[in-house]
Structures are given as C-alpha cells and as structure tokens.
PDB file of N, CA, C, O and CB in Angstrom:
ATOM      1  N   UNK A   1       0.836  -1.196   0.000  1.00  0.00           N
ATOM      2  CA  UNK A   1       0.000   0.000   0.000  1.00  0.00           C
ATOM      3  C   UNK A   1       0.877   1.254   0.000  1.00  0.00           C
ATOM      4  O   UNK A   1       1.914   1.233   0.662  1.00  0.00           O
ATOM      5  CB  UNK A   1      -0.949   0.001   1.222  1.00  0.00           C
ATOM      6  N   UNK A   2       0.492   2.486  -0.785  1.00  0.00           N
ATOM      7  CA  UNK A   2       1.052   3.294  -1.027  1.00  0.00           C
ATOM      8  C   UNK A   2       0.749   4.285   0.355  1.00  0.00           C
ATOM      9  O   UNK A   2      -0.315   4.376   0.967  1.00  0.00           O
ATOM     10  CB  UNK A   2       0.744   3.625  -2.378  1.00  0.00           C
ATOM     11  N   UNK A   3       2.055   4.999   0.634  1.00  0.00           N
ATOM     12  CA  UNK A   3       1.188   6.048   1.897  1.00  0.00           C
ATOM     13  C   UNK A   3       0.366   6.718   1.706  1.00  0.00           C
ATOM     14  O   UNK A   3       0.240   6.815   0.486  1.00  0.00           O
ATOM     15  CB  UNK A   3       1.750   6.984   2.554  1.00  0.00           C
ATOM     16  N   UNK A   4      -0.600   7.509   2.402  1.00  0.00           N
ATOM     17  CA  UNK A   4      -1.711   8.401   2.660  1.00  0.00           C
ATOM     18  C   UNK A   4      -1.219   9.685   2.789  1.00  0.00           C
ATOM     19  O   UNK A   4      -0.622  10.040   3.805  1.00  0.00           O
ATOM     20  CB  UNK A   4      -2.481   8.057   3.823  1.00  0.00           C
ATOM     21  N   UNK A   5      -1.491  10.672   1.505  1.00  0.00           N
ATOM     22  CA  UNK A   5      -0.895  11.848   1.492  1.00  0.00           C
ATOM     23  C   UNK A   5      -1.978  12.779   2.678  1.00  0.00           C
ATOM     24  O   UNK A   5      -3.132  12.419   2.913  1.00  0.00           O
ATOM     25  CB  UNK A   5      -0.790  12.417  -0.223  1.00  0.00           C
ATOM     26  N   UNK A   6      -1.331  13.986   3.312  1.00  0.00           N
ATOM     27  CA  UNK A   6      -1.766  14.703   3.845  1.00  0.00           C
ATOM     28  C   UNK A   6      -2.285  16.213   2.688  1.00  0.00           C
ATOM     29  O   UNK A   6      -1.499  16.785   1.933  1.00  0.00           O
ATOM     30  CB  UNK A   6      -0.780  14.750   4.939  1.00  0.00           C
ATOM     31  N   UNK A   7      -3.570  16.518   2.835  1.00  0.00           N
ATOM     32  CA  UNK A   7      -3.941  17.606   2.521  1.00  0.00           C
ATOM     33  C   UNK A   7      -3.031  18.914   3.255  1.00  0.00           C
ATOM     34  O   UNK A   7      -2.947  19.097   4.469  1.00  0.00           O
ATOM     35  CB  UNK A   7      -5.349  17.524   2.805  1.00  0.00           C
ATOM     36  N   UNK A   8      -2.573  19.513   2.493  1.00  0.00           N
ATOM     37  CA  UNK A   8      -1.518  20.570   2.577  1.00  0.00           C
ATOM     38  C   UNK A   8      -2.113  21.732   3.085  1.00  0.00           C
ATOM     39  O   UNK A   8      -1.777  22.387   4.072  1.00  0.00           O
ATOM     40  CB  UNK A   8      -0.854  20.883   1.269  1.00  0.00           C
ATOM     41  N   UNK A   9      -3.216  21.950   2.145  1.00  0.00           N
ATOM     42  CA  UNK A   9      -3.999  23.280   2.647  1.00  0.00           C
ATOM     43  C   UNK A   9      -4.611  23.005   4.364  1.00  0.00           C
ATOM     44  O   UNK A   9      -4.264  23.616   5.374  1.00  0.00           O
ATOM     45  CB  UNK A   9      -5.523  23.579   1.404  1.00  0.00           C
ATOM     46  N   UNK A  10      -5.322  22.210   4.276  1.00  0.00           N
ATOM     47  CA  UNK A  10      -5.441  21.419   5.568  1.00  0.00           C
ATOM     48  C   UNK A  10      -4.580  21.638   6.433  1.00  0.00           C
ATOM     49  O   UNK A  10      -4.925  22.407   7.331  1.00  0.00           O
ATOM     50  CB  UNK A  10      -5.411  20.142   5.452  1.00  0.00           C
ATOM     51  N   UNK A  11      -3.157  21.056   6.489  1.00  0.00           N
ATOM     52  CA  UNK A  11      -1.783  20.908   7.341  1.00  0.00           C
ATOM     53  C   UNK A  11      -1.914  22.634   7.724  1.00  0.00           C
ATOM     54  O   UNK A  11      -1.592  22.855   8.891  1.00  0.00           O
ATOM     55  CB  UNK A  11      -0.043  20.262   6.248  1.00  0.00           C
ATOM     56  N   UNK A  12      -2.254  23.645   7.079  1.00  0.00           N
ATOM     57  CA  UNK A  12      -1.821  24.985   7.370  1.00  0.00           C
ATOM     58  C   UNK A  12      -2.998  25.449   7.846  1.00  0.00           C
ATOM     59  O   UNK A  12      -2.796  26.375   8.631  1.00  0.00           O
ATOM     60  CB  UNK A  12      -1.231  25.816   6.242  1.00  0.00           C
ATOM     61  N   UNK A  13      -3.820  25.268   7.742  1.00  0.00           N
ATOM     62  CA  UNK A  13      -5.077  25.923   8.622  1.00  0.00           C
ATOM     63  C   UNK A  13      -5.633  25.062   9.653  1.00  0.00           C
ATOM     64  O   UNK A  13      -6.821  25.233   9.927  1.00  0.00           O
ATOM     65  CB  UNK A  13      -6.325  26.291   7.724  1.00  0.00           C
ATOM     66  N   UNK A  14      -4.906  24.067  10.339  1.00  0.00           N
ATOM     67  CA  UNK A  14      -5.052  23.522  11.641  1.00  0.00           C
ATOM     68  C   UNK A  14      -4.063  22.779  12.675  1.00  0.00           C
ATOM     69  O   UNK A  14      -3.559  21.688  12.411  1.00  0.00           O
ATOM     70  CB  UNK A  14      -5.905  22.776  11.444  1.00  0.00           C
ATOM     71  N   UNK A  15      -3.887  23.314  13.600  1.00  0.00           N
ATOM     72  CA  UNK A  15      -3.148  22.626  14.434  1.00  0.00           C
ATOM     73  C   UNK A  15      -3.558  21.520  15.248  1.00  0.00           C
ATOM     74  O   UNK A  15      -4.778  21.434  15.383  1.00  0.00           O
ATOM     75  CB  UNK A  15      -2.718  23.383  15.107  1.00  0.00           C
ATOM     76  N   UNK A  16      -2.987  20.803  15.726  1.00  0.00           N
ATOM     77  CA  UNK A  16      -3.474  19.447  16.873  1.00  0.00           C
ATOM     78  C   UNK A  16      -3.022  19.915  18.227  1.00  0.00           C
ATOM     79  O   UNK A  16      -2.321  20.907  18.028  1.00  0.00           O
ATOM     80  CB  UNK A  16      -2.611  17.737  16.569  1.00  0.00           C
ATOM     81  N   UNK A  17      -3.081  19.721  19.203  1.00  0.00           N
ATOM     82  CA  UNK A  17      -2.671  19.624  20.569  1.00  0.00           C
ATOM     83  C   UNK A  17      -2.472  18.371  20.971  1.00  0.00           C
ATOM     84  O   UNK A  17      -3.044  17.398  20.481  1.00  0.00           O
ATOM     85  CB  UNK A  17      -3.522  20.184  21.415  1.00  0.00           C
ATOM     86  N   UNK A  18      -1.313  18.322  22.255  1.00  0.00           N
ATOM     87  CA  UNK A  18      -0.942  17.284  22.379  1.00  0.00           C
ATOM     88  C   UNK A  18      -2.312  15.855  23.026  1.00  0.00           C
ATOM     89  O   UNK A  18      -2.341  14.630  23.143  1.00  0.00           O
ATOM     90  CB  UNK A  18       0.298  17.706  23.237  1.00  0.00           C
ATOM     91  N   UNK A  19      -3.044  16.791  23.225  1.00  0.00           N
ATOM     92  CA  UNK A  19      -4.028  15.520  23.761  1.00  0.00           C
ATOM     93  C   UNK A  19      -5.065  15.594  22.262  1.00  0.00           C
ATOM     94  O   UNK A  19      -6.292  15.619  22.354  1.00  0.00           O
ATOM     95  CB  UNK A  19      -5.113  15.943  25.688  1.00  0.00           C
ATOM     96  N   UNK A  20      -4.556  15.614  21.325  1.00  0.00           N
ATOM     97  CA  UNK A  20      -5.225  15.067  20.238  1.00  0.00           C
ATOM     98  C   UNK A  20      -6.407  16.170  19.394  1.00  0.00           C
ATOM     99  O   UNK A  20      -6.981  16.026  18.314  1.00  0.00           O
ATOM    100  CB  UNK A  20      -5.933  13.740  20.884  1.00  0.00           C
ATOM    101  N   UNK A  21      -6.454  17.139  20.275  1.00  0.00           N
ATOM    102  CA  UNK A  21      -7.734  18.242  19.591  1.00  0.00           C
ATOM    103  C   UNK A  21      -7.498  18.941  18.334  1.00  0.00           C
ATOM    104  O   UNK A  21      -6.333  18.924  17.939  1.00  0.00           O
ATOM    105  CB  UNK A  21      -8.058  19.522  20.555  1.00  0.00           C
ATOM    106  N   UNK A  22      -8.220  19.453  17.739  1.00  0.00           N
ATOM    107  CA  UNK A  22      -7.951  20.147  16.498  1.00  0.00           C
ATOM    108  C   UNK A  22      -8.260  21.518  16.483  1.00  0.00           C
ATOM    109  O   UNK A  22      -9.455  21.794  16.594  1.00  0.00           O
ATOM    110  CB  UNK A  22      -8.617  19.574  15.462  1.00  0.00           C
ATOM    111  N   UNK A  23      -7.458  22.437  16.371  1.00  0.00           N
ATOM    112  CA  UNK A  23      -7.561  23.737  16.553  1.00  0.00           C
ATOM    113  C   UNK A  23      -8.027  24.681  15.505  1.00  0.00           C
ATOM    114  O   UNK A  23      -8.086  23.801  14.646  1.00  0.00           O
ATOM    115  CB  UNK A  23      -6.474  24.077  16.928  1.00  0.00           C
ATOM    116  N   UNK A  24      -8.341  25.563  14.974  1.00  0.00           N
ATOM    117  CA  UNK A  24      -8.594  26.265  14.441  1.00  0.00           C
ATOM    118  C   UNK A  24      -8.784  27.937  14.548  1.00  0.00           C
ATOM    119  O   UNK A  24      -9.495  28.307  15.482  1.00  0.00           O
ATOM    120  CB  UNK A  24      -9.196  25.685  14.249  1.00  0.00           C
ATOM    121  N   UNK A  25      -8.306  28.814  13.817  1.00  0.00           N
ATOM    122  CA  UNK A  25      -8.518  30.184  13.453  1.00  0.00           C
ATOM    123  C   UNK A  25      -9.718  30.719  13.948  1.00  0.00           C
ATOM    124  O   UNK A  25     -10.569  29.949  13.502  1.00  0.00           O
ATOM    125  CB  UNK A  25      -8.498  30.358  12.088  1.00  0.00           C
ATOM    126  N   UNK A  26     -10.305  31.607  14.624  1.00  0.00           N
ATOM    127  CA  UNK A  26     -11.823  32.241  14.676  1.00  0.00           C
ATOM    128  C   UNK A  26     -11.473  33.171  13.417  1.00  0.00           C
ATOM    129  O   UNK A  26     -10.485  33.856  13.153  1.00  0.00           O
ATOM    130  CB  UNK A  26     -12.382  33.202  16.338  1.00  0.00           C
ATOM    131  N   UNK A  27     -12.895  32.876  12.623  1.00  0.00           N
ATOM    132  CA  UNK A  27     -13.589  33.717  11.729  1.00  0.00           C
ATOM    133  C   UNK A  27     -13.607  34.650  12.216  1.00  0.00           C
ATOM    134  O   UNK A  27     -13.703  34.932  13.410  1.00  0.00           O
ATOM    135  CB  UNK A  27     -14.698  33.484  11.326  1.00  0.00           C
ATOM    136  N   UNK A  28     -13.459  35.620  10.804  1.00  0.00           N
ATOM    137  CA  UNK A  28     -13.801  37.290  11.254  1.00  0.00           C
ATOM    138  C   UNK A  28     -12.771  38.271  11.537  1.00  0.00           C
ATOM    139  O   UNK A  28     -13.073  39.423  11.849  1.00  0.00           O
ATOM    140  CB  UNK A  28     -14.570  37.382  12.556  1.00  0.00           C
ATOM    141  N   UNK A  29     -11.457  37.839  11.436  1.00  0.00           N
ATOM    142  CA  UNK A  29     -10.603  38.755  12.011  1.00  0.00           C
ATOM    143  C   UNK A  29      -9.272  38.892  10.994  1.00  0.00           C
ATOM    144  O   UNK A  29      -8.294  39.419  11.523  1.00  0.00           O
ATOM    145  CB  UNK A  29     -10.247  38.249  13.532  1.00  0.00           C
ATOM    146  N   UNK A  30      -9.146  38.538   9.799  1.00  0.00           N
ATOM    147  CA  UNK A  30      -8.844  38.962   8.660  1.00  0.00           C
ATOM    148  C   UNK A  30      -8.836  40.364   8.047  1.00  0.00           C
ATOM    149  O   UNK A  30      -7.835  41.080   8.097  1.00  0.00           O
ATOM    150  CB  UNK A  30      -9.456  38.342   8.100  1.00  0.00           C
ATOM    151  N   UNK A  31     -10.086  40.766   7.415  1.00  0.00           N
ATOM    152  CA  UNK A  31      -9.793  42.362   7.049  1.00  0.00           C
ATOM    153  C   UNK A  31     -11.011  43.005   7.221  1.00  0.00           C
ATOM    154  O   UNK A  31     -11.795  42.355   7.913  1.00  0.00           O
ATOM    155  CB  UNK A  31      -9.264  42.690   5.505  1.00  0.00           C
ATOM    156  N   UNK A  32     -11.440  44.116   6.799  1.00  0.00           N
ATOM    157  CA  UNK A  32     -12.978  44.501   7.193  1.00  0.00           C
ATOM    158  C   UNK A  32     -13.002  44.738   9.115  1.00  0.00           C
ATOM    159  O   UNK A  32     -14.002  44.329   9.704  1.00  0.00           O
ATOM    160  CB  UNK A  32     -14.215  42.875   6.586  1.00  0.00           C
ATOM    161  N   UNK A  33     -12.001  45.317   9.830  1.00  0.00           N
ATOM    162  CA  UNK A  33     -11.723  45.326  10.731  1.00  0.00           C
ATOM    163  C   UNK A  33     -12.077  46.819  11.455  1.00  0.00           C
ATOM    164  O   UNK A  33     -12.429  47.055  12.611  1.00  0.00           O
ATOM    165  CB  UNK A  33     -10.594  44.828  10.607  1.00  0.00           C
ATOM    166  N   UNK A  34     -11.915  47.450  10.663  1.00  0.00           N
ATOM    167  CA  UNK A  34     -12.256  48.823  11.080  1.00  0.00           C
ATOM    168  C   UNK A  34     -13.616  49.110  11.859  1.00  0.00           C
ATOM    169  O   UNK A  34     -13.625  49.945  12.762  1.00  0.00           O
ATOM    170  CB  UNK A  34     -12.268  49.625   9.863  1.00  0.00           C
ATOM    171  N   UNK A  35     -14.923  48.314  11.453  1.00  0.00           N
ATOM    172  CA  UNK A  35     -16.439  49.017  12.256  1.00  0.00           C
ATOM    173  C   UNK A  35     -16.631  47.820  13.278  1.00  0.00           C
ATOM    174  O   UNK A  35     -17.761  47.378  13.488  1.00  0.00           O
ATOM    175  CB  UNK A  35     -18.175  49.250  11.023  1.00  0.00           C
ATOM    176  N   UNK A  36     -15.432  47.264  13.957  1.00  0.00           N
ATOM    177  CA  UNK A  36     -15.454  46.026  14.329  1.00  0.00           C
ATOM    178  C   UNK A  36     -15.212  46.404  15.769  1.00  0.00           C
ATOM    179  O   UNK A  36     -14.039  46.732  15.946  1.00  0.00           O
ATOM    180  CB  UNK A  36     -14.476  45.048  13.591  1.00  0.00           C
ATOM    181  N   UNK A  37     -15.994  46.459  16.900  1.00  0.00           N
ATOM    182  CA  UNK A  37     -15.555  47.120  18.047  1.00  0.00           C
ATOM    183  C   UNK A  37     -14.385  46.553  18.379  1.00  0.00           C
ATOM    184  O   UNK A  37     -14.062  45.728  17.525  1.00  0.00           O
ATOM    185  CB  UNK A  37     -16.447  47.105  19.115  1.00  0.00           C
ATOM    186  N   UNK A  38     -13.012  46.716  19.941  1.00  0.00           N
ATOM    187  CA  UNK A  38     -12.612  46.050  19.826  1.00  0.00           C
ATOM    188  C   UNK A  38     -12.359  45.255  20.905  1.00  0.00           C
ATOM    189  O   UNK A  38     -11.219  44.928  21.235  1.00  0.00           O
ATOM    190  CB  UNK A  38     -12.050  46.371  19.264  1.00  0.00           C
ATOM    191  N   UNK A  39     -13.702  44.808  21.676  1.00  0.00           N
ATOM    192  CA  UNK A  39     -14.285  44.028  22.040  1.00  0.00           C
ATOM    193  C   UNK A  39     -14.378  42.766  21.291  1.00  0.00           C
ATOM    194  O   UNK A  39     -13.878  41.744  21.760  1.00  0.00           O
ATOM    195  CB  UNK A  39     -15.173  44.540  22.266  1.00  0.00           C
ATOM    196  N   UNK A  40     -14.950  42.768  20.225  1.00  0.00           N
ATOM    197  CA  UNK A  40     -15.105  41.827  19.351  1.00  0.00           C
ATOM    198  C   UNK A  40     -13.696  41.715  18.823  1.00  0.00           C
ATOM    199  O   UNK A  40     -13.596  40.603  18.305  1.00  0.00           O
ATOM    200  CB  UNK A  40     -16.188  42.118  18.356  1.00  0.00           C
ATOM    201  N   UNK A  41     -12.895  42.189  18.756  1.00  0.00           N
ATOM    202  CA  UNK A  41     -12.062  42.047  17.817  1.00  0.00           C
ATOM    203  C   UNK A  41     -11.070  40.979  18.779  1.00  0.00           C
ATOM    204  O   UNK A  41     -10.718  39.894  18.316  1.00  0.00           O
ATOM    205  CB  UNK A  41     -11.460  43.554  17.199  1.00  0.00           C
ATOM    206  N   UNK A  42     -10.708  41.385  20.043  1.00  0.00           N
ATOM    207  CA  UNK A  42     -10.116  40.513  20.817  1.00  0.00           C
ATOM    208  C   UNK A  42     -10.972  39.439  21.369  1.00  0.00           C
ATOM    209  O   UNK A  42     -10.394  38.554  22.000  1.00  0.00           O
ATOM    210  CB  UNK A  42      -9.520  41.176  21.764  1.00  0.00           C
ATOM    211  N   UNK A  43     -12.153  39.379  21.245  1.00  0.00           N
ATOM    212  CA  UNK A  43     -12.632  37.437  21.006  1.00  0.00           C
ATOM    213  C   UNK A  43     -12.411  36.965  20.318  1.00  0.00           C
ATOM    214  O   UNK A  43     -12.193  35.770  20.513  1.00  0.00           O
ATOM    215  CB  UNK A  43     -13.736  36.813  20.862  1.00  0.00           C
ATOM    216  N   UNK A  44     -12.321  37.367  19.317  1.00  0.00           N
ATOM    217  CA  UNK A  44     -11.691  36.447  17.912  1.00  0.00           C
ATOM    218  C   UNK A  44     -10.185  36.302  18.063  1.00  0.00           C
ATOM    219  O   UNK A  44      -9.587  36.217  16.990  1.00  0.00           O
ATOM    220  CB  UNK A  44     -11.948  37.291  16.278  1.00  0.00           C
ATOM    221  N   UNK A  45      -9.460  36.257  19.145  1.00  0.00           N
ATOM    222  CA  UNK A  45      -8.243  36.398  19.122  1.00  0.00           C
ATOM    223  C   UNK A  45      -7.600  34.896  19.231  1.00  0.00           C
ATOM    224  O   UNK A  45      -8.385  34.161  19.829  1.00  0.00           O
ATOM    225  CB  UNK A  45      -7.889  37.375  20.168  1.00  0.00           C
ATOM    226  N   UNK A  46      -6.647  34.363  18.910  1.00  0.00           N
ATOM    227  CA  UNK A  46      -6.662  32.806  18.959  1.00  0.00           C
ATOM    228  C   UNK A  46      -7.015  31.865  18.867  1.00  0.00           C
ATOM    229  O   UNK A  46      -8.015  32.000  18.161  1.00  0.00           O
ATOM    230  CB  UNK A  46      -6.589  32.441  19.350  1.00  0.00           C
ATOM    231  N   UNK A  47      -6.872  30.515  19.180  1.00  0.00           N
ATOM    232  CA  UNK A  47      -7.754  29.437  18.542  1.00  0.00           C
ATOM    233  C   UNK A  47      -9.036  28.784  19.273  1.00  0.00           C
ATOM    234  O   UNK A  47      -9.124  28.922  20.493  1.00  0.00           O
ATOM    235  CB  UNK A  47      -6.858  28.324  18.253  1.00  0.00           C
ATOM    236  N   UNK A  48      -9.651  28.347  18.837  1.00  0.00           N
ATOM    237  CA  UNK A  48     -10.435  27.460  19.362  1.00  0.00           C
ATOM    238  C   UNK A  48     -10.672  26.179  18.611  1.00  0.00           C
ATOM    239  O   UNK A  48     -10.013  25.877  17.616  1.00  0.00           O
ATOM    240  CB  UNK A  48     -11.533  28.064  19.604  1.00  0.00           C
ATOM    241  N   UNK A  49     -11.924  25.208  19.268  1.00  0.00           N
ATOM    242  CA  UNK A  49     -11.553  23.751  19.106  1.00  0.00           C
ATOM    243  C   UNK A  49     -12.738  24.037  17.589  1.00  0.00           C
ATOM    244  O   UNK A  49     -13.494  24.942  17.236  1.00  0.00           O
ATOM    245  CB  UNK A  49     -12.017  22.329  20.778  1.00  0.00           C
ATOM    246  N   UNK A  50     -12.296  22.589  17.015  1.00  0.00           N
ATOM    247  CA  UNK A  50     -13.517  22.656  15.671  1.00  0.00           C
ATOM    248  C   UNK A  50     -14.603  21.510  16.383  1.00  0.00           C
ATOM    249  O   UNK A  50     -14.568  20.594  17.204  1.00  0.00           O
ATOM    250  CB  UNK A  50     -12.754  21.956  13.665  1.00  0.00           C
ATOM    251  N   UNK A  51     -15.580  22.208  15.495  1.00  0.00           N
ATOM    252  CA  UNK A  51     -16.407  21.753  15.688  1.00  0.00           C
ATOM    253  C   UNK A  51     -17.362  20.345  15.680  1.00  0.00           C
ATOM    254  O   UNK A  51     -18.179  20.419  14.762  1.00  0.00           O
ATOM    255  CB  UNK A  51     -16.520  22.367  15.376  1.00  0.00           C
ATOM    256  N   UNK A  52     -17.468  19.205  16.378  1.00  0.00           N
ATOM    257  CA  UNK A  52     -18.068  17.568  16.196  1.00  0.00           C
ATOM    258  C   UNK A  52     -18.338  17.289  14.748  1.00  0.00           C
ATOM    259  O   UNK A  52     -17.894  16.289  14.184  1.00  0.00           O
ATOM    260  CB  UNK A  52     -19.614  17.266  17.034  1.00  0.00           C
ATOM    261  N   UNK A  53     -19.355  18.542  13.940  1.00  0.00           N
ATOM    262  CA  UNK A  53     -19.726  18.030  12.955  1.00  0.00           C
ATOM    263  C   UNK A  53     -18.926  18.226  11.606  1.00  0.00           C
ATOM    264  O   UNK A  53     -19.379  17.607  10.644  1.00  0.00           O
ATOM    265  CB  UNK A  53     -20.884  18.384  12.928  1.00  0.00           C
ATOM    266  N   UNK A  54     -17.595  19.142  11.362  1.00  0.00           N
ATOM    267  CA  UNK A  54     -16.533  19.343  10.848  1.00  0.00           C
ATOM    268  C   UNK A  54     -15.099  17.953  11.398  1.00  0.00           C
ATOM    269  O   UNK A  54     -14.148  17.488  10.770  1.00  0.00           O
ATOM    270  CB  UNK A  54     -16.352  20.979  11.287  1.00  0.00           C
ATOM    271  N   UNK A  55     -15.490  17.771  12.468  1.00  0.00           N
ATOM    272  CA  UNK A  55     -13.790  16.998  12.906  1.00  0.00           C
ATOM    273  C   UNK A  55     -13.826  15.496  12.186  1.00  0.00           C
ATOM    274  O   UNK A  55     -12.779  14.853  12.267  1.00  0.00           O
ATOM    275  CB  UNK A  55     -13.513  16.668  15.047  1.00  0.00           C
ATOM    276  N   UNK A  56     -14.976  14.875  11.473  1.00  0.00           N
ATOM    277  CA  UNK A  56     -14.316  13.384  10.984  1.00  0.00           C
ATOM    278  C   UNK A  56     -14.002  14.088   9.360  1.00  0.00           C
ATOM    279  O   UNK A  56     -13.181  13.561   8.610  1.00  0.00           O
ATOM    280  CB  UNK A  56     -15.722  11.622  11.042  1.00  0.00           C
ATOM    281  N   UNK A  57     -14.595  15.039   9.061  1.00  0.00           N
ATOM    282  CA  UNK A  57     -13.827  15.641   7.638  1.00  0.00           C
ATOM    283  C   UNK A  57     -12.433  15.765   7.983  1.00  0.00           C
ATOM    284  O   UNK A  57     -11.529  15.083   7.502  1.00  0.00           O
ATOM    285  CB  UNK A  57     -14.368  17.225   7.077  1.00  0.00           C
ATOM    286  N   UNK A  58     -12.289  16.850   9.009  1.00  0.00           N
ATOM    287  CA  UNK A  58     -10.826  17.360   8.943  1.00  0.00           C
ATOM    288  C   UNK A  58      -9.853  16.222   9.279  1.00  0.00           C
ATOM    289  O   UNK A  58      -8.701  16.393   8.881  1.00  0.00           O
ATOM    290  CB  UNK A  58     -10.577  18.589   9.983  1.00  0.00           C
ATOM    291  N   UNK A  59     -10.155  14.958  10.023  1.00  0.00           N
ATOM    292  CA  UNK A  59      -9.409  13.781  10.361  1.00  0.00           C
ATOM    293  C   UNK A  59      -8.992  13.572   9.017  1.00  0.00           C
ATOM    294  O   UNK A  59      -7.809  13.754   8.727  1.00  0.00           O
ATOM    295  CB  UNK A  59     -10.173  12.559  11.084  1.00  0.00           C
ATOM    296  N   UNK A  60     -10.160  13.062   7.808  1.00  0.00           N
ATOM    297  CA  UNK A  60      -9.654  12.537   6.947  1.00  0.00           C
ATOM    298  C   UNK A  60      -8.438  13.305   5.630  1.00  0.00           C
ATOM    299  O   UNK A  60      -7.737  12.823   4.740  1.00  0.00           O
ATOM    300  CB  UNK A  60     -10.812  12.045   6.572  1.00  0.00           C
ATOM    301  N   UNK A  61      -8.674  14.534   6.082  1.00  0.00           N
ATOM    302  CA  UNK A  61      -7.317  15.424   5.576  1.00  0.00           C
ATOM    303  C   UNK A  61      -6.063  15.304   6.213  1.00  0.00           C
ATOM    304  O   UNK A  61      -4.981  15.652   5.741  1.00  0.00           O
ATOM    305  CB  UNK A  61      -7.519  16.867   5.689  1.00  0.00           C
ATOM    306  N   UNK A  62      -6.293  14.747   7.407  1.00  0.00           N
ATOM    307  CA  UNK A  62      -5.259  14.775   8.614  1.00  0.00           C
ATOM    308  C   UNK A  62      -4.769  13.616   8.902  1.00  0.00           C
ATOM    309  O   UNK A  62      -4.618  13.473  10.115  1.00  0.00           O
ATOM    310  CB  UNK A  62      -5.755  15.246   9.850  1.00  0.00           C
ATOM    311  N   UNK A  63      -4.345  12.398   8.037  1.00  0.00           N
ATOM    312  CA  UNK A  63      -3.933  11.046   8.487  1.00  0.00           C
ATOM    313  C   UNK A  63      -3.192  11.006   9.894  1.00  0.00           C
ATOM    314  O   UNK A  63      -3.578  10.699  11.022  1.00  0.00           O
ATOM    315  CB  UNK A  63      -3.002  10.442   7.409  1.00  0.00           C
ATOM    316  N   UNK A  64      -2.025  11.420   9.402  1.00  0.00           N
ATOM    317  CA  UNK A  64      -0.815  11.753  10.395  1.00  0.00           C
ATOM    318  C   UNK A  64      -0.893  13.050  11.401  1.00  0.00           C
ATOM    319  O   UNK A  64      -0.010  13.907  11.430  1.00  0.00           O
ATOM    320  CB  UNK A  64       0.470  11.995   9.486  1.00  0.00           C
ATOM    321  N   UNK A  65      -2.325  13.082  12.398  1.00  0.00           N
ATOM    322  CA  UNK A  65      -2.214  13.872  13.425  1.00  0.00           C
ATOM    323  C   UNK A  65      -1.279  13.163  14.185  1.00  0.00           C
ATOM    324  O   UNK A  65      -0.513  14.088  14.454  1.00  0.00           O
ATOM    325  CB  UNK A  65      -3.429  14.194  14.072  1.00  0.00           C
ATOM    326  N   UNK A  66      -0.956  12.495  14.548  1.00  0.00           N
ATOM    327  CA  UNK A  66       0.288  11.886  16.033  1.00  0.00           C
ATOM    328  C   UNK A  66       1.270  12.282  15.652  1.00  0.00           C
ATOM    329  O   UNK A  66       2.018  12.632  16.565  1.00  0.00           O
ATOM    330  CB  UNK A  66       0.670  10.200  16.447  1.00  0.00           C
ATOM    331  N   UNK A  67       1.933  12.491  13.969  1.00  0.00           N
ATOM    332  CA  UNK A  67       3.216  13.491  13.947  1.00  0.00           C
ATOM    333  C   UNK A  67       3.189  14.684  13.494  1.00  0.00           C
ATOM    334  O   UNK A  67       4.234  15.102  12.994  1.00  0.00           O
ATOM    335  CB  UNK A  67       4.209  13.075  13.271  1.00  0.00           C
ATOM    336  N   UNK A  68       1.979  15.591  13.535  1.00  0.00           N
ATOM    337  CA  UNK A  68       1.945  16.500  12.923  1.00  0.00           C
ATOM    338  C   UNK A  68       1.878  18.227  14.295  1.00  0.00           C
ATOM    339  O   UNK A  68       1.322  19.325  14.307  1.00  0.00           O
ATOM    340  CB  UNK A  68       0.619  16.031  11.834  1.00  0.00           C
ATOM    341  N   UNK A  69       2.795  17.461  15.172  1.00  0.00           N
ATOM    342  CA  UNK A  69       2.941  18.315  15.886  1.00  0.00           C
ATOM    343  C   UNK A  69       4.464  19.176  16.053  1.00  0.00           C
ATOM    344  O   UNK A  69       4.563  20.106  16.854  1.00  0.00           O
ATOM    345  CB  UNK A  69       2.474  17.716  16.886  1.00  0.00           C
TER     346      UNK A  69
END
C-alpha cells in the first residue's frame, strides 16, 4: 500500500494539541476590521476547538495527526 498523502492546505489551517484536539482560526478577524468594536475584535483572538460536525472531515485530511505536531 502506497502512503496516505496529507492535505496541505489542511496541514496549514489547523493545528493538533498534544491531547489530540484540532484547533482552528476564529472567523472574522482577517480584514474589514475597522467598524469592528474592539471588544469583538479581541474574542476572535486565537484558537479554538472545531467543531463535532466538521472533525471526521478534517481527520480525513489529517492522516498523520500523532506526527503532525
């Protein structure tokens, strides 16, 4: 059997943690920033977890989460 390539775009828009979670970017904090209080602007600040009904997609982009830390 040939190996299981990893989705690339994938590899860059999510991280794992060591107990296995999948991280992700908050929406919204890209550009269009200006009428954006900045209240809001610092909730969107760092990651949070994805979501149950997104995570067996992103697994299957993600063979190699155990070395992709």
């Amino acid at each position: 059997m040939p190996k299981m390539k990893t989705h690339r775009a994938a590899a860059k828009r999510y991280k794992v943690t060591a107990s296995g979670k999948i991280m992700r970017l908050s929406a919204g904090k890209k550009h269009l920033l200006q009428h954006k209080s900045a209240d809001r602007k610092r909730r969107m600040t760092g990651l949070c977890e994805v979501s149950e009904t997104h995570l067996d997609l992103i697994s299957k982009e993600l063979p190699y989460k155990k070395y992709s830390r």
